[in-house]
N, C-alpha and C positions, 0 to 999 in steps of 0.2 A: 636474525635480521640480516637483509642485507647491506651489504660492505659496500664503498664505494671504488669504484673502478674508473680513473680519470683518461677522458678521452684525449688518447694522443694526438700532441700539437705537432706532425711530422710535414717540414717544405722542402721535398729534394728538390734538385738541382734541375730535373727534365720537365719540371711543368714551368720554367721560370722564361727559359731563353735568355733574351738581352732586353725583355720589355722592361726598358726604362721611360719617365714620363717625360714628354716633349712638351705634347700638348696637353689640358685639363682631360682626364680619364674621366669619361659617363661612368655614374654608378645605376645599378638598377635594383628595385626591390622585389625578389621572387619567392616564388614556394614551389618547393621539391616534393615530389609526394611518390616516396618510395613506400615498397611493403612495409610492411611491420619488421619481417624478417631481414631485410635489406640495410633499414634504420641505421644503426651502427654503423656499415660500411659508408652508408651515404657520408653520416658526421665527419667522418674519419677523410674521406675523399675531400670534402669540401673544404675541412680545416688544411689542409695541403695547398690551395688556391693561394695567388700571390696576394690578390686583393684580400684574404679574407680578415676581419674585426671577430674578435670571439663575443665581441659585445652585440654585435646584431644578429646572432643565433640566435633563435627560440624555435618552442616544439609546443604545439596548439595542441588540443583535447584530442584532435582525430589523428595526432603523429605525422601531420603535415610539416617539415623543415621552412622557414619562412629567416629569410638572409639577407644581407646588402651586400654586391657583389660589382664588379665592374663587369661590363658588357662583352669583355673577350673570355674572363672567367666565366660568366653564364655559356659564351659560346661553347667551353671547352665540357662543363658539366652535358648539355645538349649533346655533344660530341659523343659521349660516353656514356651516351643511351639513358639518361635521366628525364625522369619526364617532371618539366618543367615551367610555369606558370608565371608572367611578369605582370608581377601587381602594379606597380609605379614604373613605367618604362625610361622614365630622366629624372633620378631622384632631385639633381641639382633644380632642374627647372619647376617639381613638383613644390620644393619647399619656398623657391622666388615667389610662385604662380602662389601659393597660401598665404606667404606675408603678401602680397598683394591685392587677396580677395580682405583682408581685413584692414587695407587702410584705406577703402573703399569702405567700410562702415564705422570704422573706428568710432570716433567721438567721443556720445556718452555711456559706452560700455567699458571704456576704458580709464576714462576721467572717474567713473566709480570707482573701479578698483584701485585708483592711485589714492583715494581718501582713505583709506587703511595704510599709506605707506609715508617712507618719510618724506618732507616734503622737500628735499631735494635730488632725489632720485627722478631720471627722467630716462627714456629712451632714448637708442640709436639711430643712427639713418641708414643704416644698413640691416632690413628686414625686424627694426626694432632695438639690433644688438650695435654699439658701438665701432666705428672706426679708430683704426689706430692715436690720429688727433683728436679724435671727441675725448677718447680714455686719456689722454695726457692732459685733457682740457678738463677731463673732470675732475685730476689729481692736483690739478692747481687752484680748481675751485674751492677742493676741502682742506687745502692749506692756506685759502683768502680767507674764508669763513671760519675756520676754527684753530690758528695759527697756534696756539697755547696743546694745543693735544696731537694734530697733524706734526709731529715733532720734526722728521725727515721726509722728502721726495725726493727721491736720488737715483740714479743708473745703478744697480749695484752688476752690469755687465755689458757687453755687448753681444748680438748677436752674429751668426756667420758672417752674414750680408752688412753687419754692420749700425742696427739698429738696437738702439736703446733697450735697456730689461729695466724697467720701474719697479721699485721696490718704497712702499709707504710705511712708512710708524707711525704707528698712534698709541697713546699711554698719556697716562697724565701721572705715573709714578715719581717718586725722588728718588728713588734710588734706580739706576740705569744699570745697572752691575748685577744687581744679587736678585732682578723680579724676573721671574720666571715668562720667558716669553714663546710665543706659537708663530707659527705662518700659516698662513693661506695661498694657495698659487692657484691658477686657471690658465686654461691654453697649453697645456703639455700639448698638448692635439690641436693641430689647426682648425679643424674644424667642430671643434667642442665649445663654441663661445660662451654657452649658458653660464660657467661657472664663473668668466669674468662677469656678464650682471648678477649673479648673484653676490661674488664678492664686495662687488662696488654699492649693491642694498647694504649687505651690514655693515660696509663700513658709513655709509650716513645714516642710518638708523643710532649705530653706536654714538657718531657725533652727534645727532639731534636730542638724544635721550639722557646726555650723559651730564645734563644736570636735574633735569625734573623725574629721573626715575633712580631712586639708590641702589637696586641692583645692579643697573650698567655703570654710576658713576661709582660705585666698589671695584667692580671689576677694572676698569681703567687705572683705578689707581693702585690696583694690584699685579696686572699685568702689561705685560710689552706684547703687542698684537703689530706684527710683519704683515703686508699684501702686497703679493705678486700679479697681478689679475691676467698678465697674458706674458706665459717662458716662452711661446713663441712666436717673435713678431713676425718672424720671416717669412714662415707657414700660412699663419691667418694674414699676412698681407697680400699674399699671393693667392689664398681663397677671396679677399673682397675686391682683390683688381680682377678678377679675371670672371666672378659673378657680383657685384656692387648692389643686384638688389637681394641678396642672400643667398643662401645654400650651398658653396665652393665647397668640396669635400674631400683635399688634401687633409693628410694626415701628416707626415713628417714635417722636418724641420727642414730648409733651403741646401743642406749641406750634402757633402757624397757626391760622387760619380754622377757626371751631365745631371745635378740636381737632383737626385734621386733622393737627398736624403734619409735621415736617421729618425725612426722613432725615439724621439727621447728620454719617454718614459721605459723602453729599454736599453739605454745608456748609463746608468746610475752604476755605480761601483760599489765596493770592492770585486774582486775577480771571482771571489765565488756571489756572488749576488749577482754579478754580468753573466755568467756561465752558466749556472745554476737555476731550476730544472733547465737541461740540455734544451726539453722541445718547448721549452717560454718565450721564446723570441727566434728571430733567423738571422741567418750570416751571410745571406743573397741580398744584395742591394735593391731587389725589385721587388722587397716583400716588404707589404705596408709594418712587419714587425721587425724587419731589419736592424739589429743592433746596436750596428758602426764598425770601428775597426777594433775599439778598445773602450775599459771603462771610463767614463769621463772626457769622450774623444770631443764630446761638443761645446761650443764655450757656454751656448746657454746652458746645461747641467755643471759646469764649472760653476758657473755663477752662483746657483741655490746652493751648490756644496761651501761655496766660501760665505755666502748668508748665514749658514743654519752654522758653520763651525765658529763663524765670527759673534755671532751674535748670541752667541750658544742655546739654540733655538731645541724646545725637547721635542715639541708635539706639533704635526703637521698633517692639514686636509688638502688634498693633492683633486682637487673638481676634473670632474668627466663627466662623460656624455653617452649611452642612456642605459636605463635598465632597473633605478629606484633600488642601488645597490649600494652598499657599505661592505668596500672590498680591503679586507688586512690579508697578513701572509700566514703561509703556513707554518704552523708553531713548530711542527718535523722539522724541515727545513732549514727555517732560523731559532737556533733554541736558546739566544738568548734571553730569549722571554718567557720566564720560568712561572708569573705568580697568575695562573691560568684563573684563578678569582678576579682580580683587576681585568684581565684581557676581554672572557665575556661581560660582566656586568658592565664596564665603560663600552661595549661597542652595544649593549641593549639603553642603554642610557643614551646611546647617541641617536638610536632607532628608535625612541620610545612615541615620539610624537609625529617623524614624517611618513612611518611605516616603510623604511626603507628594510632589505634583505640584507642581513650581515654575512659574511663568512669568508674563507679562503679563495682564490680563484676559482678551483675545483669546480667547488659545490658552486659558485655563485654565476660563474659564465662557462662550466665547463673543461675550462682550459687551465694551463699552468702561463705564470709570466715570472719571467726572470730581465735581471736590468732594471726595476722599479724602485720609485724613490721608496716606497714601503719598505722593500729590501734592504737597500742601502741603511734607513735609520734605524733600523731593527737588528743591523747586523754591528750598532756600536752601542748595542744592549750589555750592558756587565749580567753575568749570568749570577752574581748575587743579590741582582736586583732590578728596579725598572731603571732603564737610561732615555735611550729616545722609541718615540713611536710615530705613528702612521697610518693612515687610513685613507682611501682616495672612494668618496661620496659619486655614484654614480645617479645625475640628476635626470627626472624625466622616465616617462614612461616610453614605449616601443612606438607607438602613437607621436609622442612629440620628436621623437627622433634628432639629431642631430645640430638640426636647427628648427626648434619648436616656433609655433607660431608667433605673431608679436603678443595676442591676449594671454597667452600661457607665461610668458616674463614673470610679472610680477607674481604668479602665485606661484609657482618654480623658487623663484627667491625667500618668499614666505614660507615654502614648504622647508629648506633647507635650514634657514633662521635659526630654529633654536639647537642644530650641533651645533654651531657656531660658536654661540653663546657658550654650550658645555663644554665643548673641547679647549674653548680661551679658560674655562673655569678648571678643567682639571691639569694645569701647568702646574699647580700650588699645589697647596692642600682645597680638598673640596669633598665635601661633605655631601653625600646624595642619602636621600632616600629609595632603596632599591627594592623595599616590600611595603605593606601596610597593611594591616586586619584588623577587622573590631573583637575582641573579646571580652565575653560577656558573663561576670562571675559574678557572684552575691551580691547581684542584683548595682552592679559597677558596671560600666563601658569603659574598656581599656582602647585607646590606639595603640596597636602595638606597631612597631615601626622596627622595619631592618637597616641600620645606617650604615653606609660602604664609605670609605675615602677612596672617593675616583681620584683623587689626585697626584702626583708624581712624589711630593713632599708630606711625610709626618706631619695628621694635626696636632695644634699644641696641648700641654697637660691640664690647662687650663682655657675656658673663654669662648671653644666648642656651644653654643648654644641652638634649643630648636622652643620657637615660640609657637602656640594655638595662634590663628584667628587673630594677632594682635593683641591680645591679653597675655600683662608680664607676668599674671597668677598662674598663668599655665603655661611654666614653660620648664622643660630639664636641660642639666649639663651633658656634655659626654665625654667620654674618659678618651687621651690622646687614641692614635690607629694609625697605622702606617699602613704604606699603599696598599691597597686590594682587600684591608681586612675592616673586617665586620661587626659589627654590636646589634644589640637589640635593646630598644630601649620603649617603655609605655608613658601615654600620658591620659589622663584619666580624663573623659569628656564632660563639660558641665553638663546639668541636666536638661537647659534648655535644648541643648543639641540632642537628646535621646528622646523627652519627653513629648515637644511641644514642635508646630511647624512640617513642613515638608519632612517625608520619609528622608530624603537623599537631600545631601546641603553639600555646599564648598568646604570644604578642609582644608585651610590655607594653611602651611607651613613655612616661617620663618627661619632659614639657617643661619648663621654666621658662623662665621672662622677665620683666624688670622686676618679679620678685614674686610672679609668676604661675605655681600650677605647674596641670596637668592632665594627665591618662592616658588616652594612647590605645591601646588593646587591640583586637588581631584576632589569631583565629586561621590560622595561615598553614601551609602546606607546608613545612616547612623539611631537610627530606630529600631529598636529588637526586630529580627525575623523570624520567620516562618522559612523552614526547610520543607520544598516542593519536591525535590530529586535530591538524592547523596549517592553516588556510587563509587566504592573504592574498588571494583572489579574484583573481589577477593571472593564471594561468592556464586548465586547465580546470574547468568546473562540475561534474563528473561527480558529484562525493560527494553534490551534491543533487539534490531534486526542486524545480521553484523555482515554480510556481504563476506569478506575476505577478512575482516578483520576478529581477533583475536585475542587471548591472555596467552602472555609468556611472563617467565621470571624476573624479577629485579633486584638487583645485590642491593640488599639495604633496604627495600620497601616493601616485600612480596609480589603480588601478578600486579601489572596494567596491561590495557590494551592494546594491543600493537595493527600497525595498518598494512605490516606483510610479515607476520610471525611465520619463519624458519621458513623465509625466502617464498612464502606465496604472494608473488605479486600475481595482477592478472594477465593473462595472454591477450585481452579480447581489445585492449588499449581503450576499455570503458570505467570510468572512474569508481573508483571500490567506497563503498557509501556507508556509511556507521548510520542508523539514524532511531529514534526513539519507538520505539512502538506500538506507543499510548500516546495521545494528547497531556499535556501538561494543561492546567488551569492557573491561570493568574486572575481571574474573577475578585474583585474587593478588592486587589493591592494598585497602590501608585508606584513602586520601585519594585525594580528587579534586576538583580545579578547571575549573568552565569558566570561560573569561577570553574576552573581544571589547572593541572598540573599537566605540562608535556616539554620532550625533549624529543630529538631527533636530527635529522639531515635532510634536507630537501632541497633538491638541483633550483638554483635561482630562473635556469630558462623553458623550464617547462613542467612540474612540479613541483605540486601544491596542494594544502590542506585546507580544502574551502569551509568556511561557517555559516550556515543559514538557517534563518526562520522563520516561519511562516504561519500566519493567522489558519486556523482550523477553519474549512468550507471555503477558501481562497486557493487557487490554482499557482499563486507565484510564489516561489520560494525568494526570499528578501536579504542580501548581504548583511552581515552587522558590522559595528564598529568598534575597535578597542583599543585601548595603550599597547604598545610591543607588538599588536600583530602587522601583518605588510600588506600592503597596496597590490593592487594585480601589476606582473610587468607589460601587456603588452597593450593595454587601453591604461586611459588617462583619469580613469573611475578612482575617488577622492576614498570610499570605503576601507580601511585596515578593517577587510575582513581573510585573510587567509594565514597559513604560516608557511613559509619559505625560505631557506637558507641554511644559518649551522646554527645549531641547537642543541648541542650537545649534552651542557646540563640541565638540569631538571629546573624549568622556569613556572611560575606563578601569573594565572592570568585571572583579571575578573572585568567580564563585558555587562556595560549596562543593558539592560532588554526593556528599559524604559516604554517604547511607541508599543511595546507591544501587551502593557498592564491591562489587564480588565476583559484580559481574551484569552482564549484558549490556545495553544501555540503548539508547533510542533519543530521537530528541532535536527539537522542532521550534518555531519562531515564526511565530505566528500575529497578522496586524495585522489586525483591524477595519476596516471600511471605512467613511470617515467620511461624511456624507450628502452629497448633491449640493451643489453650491455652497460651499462650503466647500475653499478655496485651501491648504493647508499640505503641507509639505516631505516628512513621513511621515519616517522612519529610514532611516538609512545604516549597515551592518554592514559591520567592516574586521577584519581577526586575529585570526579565532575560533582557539579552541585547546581542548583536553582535555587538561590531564594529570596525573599521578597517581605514586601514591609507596606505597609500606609502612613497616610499624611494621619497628622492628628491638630486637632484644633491650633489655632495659634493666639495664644496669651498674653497680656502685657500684666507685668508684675504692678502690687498696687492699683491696677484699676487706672493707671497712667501710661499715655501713649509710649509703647515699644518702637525702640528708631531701626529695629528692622522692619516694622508695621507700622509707617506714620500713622496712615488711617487704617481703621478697623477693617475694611475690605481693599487695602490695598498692601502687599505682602512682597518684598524684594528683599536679597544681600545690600547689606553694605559694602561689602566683598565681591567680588567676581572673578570667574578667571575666563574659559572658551565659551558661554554661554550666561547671559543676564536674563532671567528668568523673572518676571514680574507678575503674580497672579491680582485678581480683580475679580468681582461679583458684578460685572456689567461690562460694556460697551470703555474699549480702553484706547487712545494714541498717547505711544511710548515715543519719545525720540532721547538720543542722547548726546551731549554737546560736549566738545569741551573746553579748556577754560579759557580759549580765546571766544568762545561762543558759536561755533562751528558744529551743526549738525557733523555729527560723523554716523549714524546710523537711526533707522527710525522703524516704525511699523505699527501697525493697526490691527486689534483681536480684540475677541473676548474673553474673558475668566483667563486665559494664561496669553503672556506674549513672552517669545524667549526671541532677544538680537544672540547672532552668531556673534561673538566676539575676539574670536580667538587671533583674528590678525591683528587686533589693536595692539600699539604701547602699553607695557605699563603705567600706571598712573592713577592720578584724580581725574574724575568727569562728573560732569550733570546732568541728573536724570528728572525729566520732568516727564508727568504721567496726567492725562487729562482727562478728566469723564464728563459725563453732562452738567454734573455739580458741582463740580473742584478742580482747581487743578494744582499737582505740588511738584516741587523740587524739592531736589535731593541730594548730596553731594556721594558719589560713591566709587570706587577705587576699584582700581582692573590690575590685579597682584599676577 
């Protein structure tokens, strides 16, 4: 397979001169379209630019380079014979001139999306995102409002210039000493605002919820939750004085030589984390990765260093701006983080739902960074165990860029939502679900369930619990686990969930521990299936077409398929396609799963393993959707259908193929060819399968109304988690309230309506269903 070869971050001295910024620097957005053979060198040249961000690289399907660059670095690439193309000629005034075309329609497309949100969450007036006193205005609001959990709002520093650093708590714990506490920060980057709105959602989501939903008021009372939403005031104040209807796209912080300042996410210490990789950051003042002089030279990074030691703070999400990334460090590098179990399973736990790309710099933008708060907390790792960590969530697709539009806010915020949630969860002990499969033995349905402790702390020997469905007949213990390690435990399905009803039903999962409860919901097959496909690759290829791809060896499991076995990638820079070479029949079934085994490396900015299906006698191949996989980077397309990033170990995937039952399908992965020079592993595919199941009658015991079935032709959960599915033998209006009485969703179908539910609260709601001759409520719960 091939290795990966990291593109050097080298900024001599001769391309820099003495540009330092006076005035606001234009940026522009271009595309470079060197050879194929050229590729490399272009990368390599470009990454040398003073302006350049490793975050707004990417490499399109035809090997076109597309960049944000300032307008004397585009002149100097021109210069040097590059042939070069400006897509957005004034990035700043592109993204003023977008939030401006939408508040020209604003209204009611926006007033919806906030009915999924909490109700005190409101926009900015600066292209949607806050100003410096709005954010101070809305730190006082959630300490008017919820005075008893808002514990502190304090300066915990000041900036160069002399501006305040807001630092908020919230906890509703007793014990202030011994509960394990997280931070949040936004604004490293002056011009990354997104992560301060996102921060400022959950933190009034948390307040709004944190008594009518038990998971968040557990949480609360278990953890101390720190937020930073903007380390630098100085930077984003000087982006919105100087562009006020959005878009300013300073990057440092006010400090440094005539104001040049410091990145400050390459300021963070100690001396080998500031130094270390050499080409991570620059030591020229006029490079947007500029250092500083020394570690800790800046007061705002003094300031998070004296929160997190004062506070004794383990686990921190450091928000940036863009690329749909979940960037940690390299475990070479920093070795104090030994329990390489813990490390992938918590960063796929934190990517499971927003489809974001995990992995090192390297793989994920390319480049190396040194001076990073990841560094820094990783490097007061005790090497006999876990200490502190770090992870800096890169929101937003290439599309939303820098300063995403004002509609894109709230689901930006929603998308991030639930790491939030897990990473406050795993300060403690916390108990995840990291596998699930149904096993089917004499004539028994097992769940069988893989349990991790994501959490930094031993759970306890006792009290460990995981309930079915809300029934305490079905529920087991689990034996204590210390961080990162594993158990497997079964729990045996009643039989209405095998026998009777929908093929595929909600799985809710009840955990607790130490205090701690949370729900984990998927919906699953729980019906016997039918195996349509099995292939372990161990014998012939024939069901495929394999393009480039291939069997090689694997220590421990025999052949899978690999997607450049012994270094065949392609030359032609056309993407190498695995794809089925029969039609598959789903004819008769209502569920269907495709499930595979794969691990690998895939460059986060332009390399990837696409998944697609497509109805037989249909000309368009169709994205799918599934837990764990990623989001495209450079459009704002909501499908996790690809894999991208680090992948090292051998992970478990099973995608619903639901739209596609009762049809004939055809099925193929398509991987990207990443550019020349560029050393990585590519994907390994092991136990592909298809299989599938039907609904079967639905029954009420005794001949007496079933309360998942009030009426005989009307069939719903009492449960629900991303999707409330309501079937009906007629003409149905679904709407759902709640319990102030408040339509929050509605809709109109026949025989099946499913509401998208997945931005909702937990909680109770009411669900009232109408037809020509009845109409019922229903009380039923969003877990």
């Amino acid at each position: 397979m091939m290795r990966f070869f990291a593109l050097a971050l080298v900024l001599p001295l001769f391309l820099f001169g003495s540009r330092l910024q006076a005035q606001p620097t234009i940026y522009v957005k271009a595309e470079i379209m060197p050879s194929r053979d050229s590729l490399s060198s272009a990368i390599n040249f470009i990454q040398q630019l003073p302006s350049f961000d490793p975050h707004t690289l990417s490499i399109t399907e035809g090997q076109t380079l597309t960049v944000i660059l300032s307008r004397d670095d585009l002149d100097t690439l021109r210069n040097n014979g590059y042939n070069v193309n400006v897509v957005v000629e004034n990035l700043q005034k592109f993204y003023a001139r977008r939030a401006a075309e939408f508040e020209l329609k604003k209204g009611e497309s926006l007033n919806r999306s906030q009915s999924n949100s909490p109700d005190e969450f409101r926009t900015g007036s600066v292209a949607g995102f806050y100003s410096l006193e709005e954010l101070e205005g809305e730190l006082r609001r959630m300490k008017e409002r919820y005075p008893a959990l808002v514990s502190e709002v304090r300066s915990i520093g000041k900036s160069v210039e002399g501006r305040d650093i807001w630092g908020v708590r919230i906890t509703a714990a007793s014990d202030s000493v011994n509960t394990p506490a997280v931070l949040f920060t936004g604004l490293h980057h002056a011009r990354e605002p997104m992560g301060m709105m996102a921060i400022l959602y959950t933190m009034w989501h948390l307040l709004e919820q944190s008594e009518s939903s038990p998971d968040i008021n557990s949480l609360l009372r278990n953890r101390i939750l720190w937020f930073v939403p903007c380390v630098n005031p100085d930077g984003y104040f000087y982006n919105i004085t100087n562009y006020p209807e959005g878009g300013g796209l300073w990057r440092k912080n006010r400090g440094g030589t005539d104001s040049g300042g410091i990145d400050l996410n390459r300021n963070y210490g100690p001396e080998d984390n500031w130094r270390y990789p050499a080409d991570g950051a620059s030591n020229l003042p006029a490079s947007g990765l500029y250092r500083g002089t020394a570690p800790f030279s800046e007061p705002e990074i003094r300031a998070i260093r004296d929160l997190v030691n004062g506070e004794n703070i383990r686990l921190q999400l450091n928000h940036h701006s863009f690329g749909r990334l979940l960037i940690h460090l390299n475990r070479g590098l920093h070795p104090g983080l030994t329990d390489t179990a813990w490390h992938y399973l918590s960063a796929r736990s934190l990517t499971r739902e927003n489809g974001y790309a995990e992995g090192n710099p390297t793989i994920t933008i390319g480049s190396n960074a040194s001076g990073s708060s990841e560094g820094w907390m990783i490097s007061g790792t005790s090497k006999d165990g876990l200490g502190r960590y770090s992870w800096a969530p890169e929101i937003g697709s290439e599309e939303d860029g820098f300063w995403p539009a004002p509609e894109r806010i709230l689901p930006l915020c929603q998308e991030i939502l639930p790491a939030h949630i897990t990473v406050a969860r795993m300060a403690g002990s916390f108990c995840a679900i990291t596998d699930r499969t149904i096993i089917r033995e004499g004539g028994v349905s097992r769940l069988r369930l893989r349990v991790t402790n994501l959490g930094l702390i031993e759970t306890p020997s006792e009290g460990t619990t995981i309930t079915l469905n809300s029934v305490p007949q079905v529920q087991i213990e689990l034996p204590p686990l210390a961080p990162g390690v594993s158990t497997t435990a079964d729990i045996i399905l009643p039989e209405n969930m095998v026998l009777t009803g929908e093929a595929r039903q909600d799985v809710v999962l009840e955990v607790k521990t130490r205090g701690l409860i949370h729900f984990d919901s998927t919906a699953m097959i729980t019906h016997p299936t039918d195996i349509l496909l099995a292939d372990d690759f161990e014998g012939t290829l024939s069901l495929w077409n394999l393009d480039l791809w291939f069997t090689q060896n694997e220590n421990g499991r025999g052949r899978a398929l690999a997607d450049s076995p012994y270094e065949l990638y392609s030359l032609t820079g056309i993407p190498n396609v695995l794809e089925l070479a029969a039609p598959i029949s789903l004819v008769g079934y209502n569920a269907v799963d495709l499930s595979f085994q794969a691990r690998g490396e895939v460059l986060g900015i332009g390399h990837a393993l696409e998944i697609e299906v497509k109805r037989e006698g249909e000309p368009s191949w169709q994205k799918i959707d599934g837990d764990f996989l990623q989001k495209p980077r450079q459009t704002s397309g909501e499908e996790r259908s690809t894999i991208r990033g680090d992948h090292q170990s051998w992970q478990h995937y099973t995608i619903p193929l639901d739209d596609f039952a009762g049809k004939n399908i055809r099925l193929r992965m398509s991987m990207k060819t990443p550019p020349p020079g560029i050393r990585l592993e590519g994907v390994l595919i092991d136990d592909i399968a298809i299989t599938a199941a039907a609904d079967s009658p639905t029954s009420a015991e005794d001949g007496s109304e079933d309360e998942t079935a009030p009426q005989q032709n009307i069939v719903f959960p009492t449960m629900f988690a991303d999707v409330l599915a309501v079937r009906g033998d007629s003409e149905m209006r679904v709407q759902l309230f709640d319990l102030l009485g408040r339509e929050v969703l509605s809709a109109v179908g026949s025989k099946l309506v499913q509401l998208p539910t997945s931005a909702l609260p937990t909680g109770p709601y009411l669900l009232q269903v109408e037809t020509d001759s009845k109409t019922l409520v229903r009380k039923v719960i969003r877990q």
